[in-house]
N, C-alpha and C positions, 0 to 999 in steps of 0.2 A: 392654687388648688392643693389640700393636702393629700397626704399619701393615700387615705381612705378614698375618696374624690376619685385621685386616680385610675387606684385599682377596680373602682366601679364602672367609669370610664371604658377600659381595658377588655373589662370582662361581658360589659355592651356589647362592643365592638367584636370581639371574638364569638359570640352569640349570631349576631346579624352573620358574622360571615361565613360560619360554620352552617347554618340555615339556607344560607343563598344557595348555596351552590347542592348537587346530587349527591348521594350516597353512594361510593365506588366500592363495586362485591366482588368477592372472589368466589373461582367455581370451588365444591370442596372437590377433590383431589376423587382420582377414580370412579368419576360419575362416570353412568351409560346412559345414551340415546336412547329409547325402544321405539321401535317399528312394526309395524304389522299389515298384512294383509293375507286373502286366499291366497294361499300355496308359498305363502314365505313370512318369516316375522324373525324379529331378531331383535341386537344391538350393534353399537357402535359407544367404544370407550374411547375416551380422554375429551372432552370436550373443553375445549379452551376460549378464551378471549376475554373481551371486558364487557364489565357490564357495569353501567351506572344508572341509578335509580331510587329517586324521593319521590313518592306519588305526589308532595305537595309542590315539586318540579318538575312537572314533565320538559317543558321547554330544554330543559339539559339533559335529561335521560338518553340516554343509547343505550343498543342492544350488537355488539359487533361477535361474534362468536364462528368458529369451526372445529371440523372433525376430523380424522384421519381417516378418508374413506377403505385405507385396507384393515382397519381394524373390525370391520363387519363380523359377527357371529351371529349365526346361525342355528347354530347347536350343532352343526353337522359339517364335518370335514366336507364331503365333497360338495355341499351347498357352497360351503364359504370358499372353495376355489371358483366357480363357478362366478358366484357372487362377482369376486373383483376381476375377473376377467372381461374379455371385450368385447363381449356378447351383452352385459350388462354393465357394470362400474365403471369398468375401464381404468382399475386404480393405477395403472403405469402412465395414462393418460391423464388424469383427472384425478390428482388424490386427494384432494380437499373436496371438504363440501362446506360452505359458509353459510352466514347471513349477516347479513350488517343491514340497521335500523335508518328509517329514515322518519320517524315518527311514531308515538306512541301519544294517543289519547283515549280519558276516559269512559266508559263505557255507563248504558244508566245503571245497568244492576252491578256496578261494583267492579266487574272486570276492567282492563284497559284493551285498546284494542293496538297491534302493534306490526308497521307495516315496514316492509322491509327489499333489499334486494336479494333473493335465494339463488347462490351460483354451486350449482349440480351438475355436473356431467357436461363441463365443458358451455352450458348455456345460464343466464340471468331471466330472471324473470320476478318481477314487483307480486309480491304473496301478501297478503293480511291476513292474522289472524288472533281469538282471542287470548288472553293470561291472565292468571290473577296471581298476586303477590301477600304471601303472609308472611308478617313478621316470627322470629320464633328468639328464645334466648340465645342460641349460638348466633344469629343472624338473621336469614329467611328463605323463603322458597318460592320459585318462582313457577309456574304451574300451566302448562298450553296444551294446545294440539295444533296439530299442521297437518291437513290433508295434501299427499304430493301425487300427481298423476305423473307416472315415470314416462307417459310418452310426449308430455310437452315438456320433458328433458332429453327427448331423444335417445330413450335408452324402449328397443324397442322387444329385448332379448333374442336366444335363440330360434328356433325353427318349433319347439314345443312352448315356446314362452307364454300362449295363452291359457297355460294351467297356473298362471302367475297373474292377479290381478293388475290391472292399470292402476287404480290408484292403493297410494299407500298413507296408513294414520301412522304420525307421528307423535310420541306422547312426550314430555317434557313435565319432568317434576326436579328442578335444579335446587341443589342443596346449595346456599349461599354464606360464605364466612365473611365477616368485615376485615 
């Protein structure tokens, strides 16, 4: 085979294998969580972990990510003490808040749908829910919601806590670099 041959060869092969396998993203740097509901909404900055994902792979895609649950804001000092205390958060308890992926498949209109284990406040619990993903020129974005009801994380607040909704939206718009 001459050198032409080869480097055709070569450049197949680096093709198929670069194809086969997911796209591995990085978060950009100083994202925030947002959260919301009556009587509280906020963030949570740094969000970290890996993420990997080819829509025309899902079989390899994961979703493993977490948060520092004392970085909650509120907008309001004494919310955000409150917040990670142990009435609610319990961030000296429980300062992570995760998900790790155990599946992500297509959806008809476009979305994927993406299911996972949510460990919040000390308890696991299997959550689904949907995302869509656009490509962009720095990289892409990855795009959800997650309804979480805080008392099937056992977070059930203080003595006035029912001026605080049970459940809470989670909105996810991750900015992704390669």
């Amino acid at each position: 085979m001459n050198c032409l041959g080869k480097i055709l060869v070569i450049t197949f092969l680096n093709t198929i294998a670069f194809n086969s396998f997911s796209q591995e993203w990085k978060i950009k740097e100083d994202y925030t969580v947002k959260f919301s509901g009556t009587g509280s909404e906020g963030t949570f900055r740094g969000l970290r972990g890996q993420i990997t994902f080819d829509p025309s792979s899902l079989d390899d895609a994961s979703i493993n990510v977490s948060v520092d649950a004392s970085t909650i804001d509120t907008g309001n000092k004494t919310k955000n003490k409150h917040a990670r205390g142990d009435s609610w958060l319990d961030v000296e308890n429980y300062p992570t808040i995760s998900f790790q992926s155990s599946g992500i498949k297509p959806s008809d209109d476009g979305s994927y749908m993406l299911t996972g284990m949510f460990d919040f406040h000390g308890f696991q619990k299997e959550e689904t829910f949907s995302f869509t993903f656009t490509e962009t020129a720095e990289g892409g974005v990855l795009e959800g919601r997650l309804v979480i009801n805080r008392e099937e994380y056992g977070i059930e607040g203080p003595l006035f806590g029912f001026f605080v909704d049970d459940e809470f939206q989670v909105d996810l718009q991750i900015p992704l670099k390669r």
